[in-house]
C-alpha positions in Angstrom: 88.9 88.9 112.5 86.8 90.7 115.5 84.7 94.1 113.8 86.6 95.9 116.6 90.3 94.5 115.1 88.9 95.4 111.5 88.0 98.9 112.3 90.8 99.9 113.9 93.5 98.4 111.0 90.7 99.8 108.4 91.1 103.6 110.2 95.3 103.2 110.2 94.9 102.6 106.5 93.1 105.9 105.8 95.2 107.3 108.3 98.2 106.4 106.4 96.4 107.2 103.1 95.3 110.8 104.4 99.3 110.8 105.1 100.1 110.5 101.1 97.4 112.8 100.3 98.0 115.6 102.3 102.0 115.1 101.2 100.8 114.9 97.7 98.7 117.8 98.0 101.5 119.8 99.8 104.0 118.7 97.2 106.5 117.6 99.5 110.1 116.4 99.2 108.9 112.8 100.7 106.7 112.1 97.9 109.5 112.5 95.3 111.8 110.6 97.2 109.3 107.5 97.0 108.2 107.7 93.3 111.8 108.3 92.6 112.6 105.1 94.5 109.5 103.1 92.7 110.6 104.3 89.6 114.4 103.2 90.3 112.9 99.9 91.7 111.2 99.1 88.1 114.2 99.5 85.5 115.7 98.3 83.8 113.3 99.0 80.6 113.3 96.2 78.5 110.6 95.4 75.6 109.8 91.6 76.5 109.1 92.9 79.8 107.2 96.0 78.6 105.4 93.9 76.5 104.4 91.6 79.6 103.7 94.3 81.8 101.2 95.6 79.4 99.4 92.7 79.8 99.2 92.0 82.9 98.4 95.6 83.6 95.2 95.1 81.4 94.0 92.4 83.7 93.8 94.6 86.5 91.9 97.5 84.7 88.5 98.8 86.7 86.6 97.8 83.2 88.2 94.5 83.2 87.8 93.6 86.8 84.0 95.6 86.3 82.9 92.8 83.7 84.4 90.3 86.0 82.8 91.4 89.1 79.2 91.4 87.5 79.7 87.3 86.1 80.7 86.4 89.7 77.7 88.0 91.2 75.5 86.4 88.3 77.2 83.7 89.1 76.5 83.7 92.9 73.0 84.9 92.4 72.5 81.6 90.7 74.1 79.3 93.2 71.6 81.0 95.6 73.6 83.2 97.4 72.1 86.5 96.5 73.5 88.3 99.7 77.2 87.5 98.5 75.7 88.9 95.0 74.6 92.0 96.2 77.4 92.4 98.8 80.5 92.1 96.8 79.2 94.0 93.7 78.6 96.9 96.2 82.3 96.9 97.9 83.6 96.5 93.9 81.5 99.0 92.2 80.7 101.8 95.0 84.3 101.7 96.3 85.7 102.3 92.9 83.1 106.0 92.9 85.4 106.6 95.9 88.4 106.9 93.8 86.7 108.7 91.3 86.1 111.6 94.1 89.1 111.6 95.1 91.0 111.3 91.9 88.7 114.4 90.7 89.4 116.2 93.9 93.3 115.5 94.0 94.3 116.2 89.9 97.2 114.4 90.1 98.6 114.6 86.6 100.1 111.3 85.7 103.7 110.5 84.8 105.5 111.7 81.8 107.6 109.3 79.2 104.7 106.4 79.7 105.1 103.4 77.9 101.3 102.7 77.7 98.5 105.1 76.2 96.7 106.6 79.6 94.3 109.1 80.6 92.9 110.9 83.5 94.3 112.0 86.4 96.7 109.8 88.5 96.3 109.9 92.4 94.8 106.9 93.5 95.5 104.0 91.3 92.1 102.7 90.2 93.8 99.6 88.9 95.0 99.1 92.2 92.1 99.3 94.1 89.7 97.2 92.3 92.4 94.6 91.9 92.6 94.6 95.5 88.8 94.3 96.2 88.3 91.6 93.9 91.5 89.4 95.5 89.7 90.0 98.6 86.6 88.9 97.5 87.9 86.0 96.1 89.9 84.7 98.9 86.9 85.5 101.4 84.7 82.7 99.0 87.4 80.6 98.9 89.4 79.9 102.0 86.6 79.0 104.4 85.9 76.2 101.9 89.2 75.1 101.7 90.2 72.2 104.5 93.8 72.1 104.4 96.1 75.0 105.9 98.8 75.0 103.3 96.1 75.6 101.1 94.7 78.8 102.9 98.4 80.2 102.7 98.9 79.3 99.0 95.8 81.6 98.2 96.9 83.9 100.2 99.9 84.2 98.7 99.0 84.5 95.1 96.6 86.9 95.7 99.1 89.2 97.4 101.8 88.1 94.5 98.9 89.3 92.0 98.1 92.6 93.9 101.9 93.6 94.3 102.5 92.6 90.2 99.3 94.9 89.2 100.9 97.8 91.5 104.2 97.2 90.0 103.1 97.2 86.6 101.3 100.6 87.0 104.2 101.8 87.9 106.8 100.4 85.6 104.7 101.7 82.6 105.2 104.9 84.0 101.1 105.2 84.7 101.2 105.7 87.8 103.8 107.0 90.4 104.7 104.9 93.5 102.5 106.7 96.1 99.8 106.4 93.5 99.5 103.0 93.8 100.6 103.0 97.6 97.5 105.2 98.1 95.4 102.6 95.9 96.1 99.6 98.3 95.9 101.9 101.5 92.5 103.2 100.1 91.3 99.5 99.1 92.0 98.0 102.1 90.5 100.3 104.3 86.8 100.0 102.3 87.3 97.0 102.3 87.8 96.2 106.2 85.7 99.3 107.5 82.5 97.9 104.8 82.8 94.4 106.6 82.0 95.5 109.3 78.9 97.2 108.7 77.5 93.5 106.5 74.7 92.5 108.8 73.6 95.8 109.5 73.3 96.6 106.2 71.0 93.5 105.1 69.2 93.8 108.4 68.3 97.4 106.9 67.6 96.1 103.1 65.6 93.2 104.4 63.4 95.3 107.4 60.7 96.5 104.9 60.2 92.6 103.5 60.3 91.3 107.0 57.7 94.2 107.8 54.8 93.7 105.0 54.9 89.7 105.6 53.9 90.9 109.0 51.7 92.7 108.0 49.9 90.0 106.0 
């Protein structure tokens, strides 16, 4: 994907995202009418499915995905790709102190009757966006090594299976409402595609003063 491509779908994305915000903000009667639909689009409540759901829904936590994210940049540090290290630890760990302002700027309080013990406040899913970050990362390791093109779509596919179940279970568990985790994704993808584009800059930057003393010498 062209930089030019990537910063124009990342810019819809917070476009769209600015869209839920403002709504949210505003308290409009579109937001209710989509976490009413989310909500309606989760049931019926069973326990075997709660009970899944919880799980599931642990996997994609920021602390989980956090610990996960550090032994894949050890991990890549040690197979000598210390860029990648660096690179993918930064899009996981800064984007997720975006949320955090806007969660603390927003105060969305959460839903009521949750099945699942949460705090803080709700607007965007955190979940959501480092689940979405880490897919990302994962599929931009793997599919340039993989040959085969079937095999490019299968990842692709259960990576988008995995980001959809995370958002779903946020929602089902009554932690999030539907524009919460709408927001998450929109937010997330946006970083996402808006930071690529700004890669080689970047290390051209964090590399200038190395290049510059072995000059020197």
């Amino acid at each position: 994907m062209h930089n030019r491509l990537r910063v124009n779908i990342g810019l819809i994305c917070w476009f769209l995202f600015s869209i839920i915000l403002v709504n949210i903000i505003e308290k409009t009667q579109l937001i209710s009418l989509i976490d009413n639909w989310g909500f309606a689009c989760t049931q019926p409540v069973t326990q075997l499915k709660t009970i899944i759901l919880t799980e599931i829904t642990f996997l994609g936590d920021p602390v989980t995905v956090g610990i996960v994210t550090i032994g894949l940049m050890l991990f890549l540090w040690r197979r000598k790709q210390p860029t990648d290290s660096v690179w993918y630890g930064m899009l996981q760990f800064l984007g997720y102190c975006l949320v955090i302002l806007v969660k603390y700027s927003v105060v969305r309080l959460r839903p009521t009757h949750r099945l699942i013990s949460v705090s803080g406040y709700s607007f965007p899913s955190g979940h959501t966006f480092s689940t979405v970050i880490f897919v990302f990362t994962i599929l931009a390791l793997t599919i340039p090594r993989l040959s085969k093109h079937w095999q490019k779509i299968l990842y692709i596919f259960l990576g988008m299976l995995w980001i959809l179940l995370i958002m779903y279970s946020r929602v089902y568990l009554r932690a999030h409402f539907t524009t919460d985790v709408m927001g998450g994704f929109l937010l997330a993808l946006g970083w996402w595609l808006l930071m690529n584009t700004q890669r080689k800059r970047f290390f051209n930057w964090l590399i200038k003063p190395v290049r510059k003393n072995r000059s020197v010498r």
